[in-house]
C-alpha positions, 0 to 999 in steps of 0.5 A, a space after each residue: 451493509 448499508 452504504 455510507 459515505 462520510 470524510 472526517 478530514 480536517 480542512 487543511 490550506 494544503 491538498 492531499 498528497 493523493 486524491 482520487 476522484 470518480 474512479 471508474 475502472 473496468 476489465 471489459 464488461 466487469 465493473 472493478 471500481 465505480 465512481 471511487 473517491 479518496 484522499 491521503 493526506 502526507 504521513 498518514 496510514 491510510 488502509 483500504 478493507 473489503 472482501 473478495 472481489 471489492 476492488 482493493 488490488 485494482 485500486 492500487 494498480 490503478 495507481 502505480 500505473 498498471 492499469 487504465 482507468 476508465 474514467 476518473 483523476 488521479 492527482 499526485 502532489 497536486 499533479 495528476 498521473 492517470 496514463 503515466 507509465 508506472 516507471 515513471 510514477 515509481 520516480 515521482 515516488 510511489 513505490 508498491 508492494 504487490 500481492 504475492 510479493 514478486 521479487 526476482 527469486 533468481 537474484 540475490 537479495 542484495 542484487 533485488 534491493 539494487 535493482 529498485 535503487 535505480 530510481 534514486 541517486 547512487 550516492 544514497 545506496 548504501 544509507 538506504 540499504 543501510 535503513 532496509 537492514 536496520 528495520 529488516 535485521 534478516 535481510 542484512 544476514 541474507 543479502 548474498 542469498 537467492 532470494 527465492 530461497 528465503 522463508 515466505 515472511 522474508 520474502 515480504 520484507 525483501 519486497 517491502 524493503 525493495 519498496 524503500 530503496 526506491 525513497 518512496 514518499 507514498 508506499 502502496 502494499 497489497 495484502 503484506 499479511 497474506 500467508 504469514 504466521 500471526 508472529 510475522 504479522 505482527 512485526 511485518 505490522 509494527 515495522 509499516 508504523 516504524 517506516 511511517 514514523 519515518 516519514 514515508 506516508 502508507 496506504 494499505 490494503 489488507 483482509 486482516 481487517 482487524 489489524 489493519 484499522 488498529 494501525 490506521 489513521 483512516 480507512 476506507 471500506 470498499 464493496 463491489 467497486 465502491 466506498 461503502 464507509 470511511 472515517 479514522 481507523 479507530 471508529 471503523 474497528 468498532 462501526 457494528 457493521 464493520 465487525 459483522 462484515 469483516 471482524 467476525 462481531 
């Protein structure tokens, strides 16, 4: 795919609440992310689609604070976070998801929520534990259960969940989809847009490509460490080399 880059941003008085400028980020002679720019406005769904290798985790951990950018800003409402210890930036409000899930398969479910609600006042627990279970209606039916014992699909909206006991005003979620049945796709999906709506602002990395751009207000494409195409979610999903690359067009 030839590269391009174009922002449809509309100009706004006020910045972005992230933006990402230069982005260099190397695992010692292996380039990861290469001179990565990117913005997310307050309240969008913004997703980050690619193959393999692209540098979409990276990405993210890079913004959560797990790994050291080599060169390059990171700006969170309008402060910039590049060598914050991750606790700190999950104060700030970013919360995130990581592959794989990695919740506490010891702990009960409750004690999982309980253990993210640190980072905000207790008075508010049992409102946000209330919201979890209103938008995860399984998790209320297992919150004394281990949690290592719930279904795959379950595990992903304990970790999501787990996620917003924290009030994240930025939610980052890497590859939520990953080993789902469609029917849990579909509704770990149309539960991220409920938790939008909400007010929580999503950027999202997903090789489901297809369903990732459905539900996206921008995207941005990356290949080999770097912004390949960017533009509303929409355009992108009927972008001919988009749907050749990812969608199987």
């Amino acid at each position: 795919m030839t590269s391009r880059r174009f922002h449809d941003r509309v100009e706004r008085d006020v910045p972005a609440m992230l933006e990402i400028r230069g982005l260099d980020v190397s695992y010692g002679a292996i380039r990861a992310l290469r001179e990565v720019d990117l913005d997310v406005n307050a309240g969008e769904i913004v997703a980050i689609v690619g193959s393999n290798g692209a540098g979409k985790s990276t990405l993210l951990r890079t913004i959560s604070g797990l790994v050291r950018p080599r060169a390059g800003k990171i700006v969170f409402e309008s402060r910039p976070i590049v060598g914050f210890k991750p606790h700190r930036i999950v104060a700030m409000g970013i919360s995130h998801v990581p592959e794989g899930r990695r919740i506490f398969t010891d702990l009960t479910v409750w004690e999982n929520l309980a253990l993210a609600a640190q980072f905000r006042k207790p008075s508010t627990f049992d409102q946000d534990l209330e919201t979890v279970c209103r938008w995860f209606p399984r998790i209320r039916e297992r919150l004394k259960q281990s949690a290592g014992t719930l279904s795959g699909g379950e595990q992903q909206m304990l970790a999501i969940g787990r996620a917003i006991m924290a009030r994240p005003k930025l939610l980052l979620l890497d590859e939520p989809s990953l080993g789902l049945a469609p029917n849990l796709v579909k509704e770990i999906f149309r539960i991220l847009q409920d938790i939008n709506r909400a007010g929580t602002t999503v950027c999202l990395v997903e090789q489901n490509a297809h369903m990732a751009l459905e539900v996206a207000h921008r995207a941005y494409v990356l290949e080999t460490g770097q912004v390949a195409l960017s533009g509303p979610g929409r355009e992108l999903l009927d972008d001919p080399r988009v749907q050749a690359a990812y969608l199987g067009g």
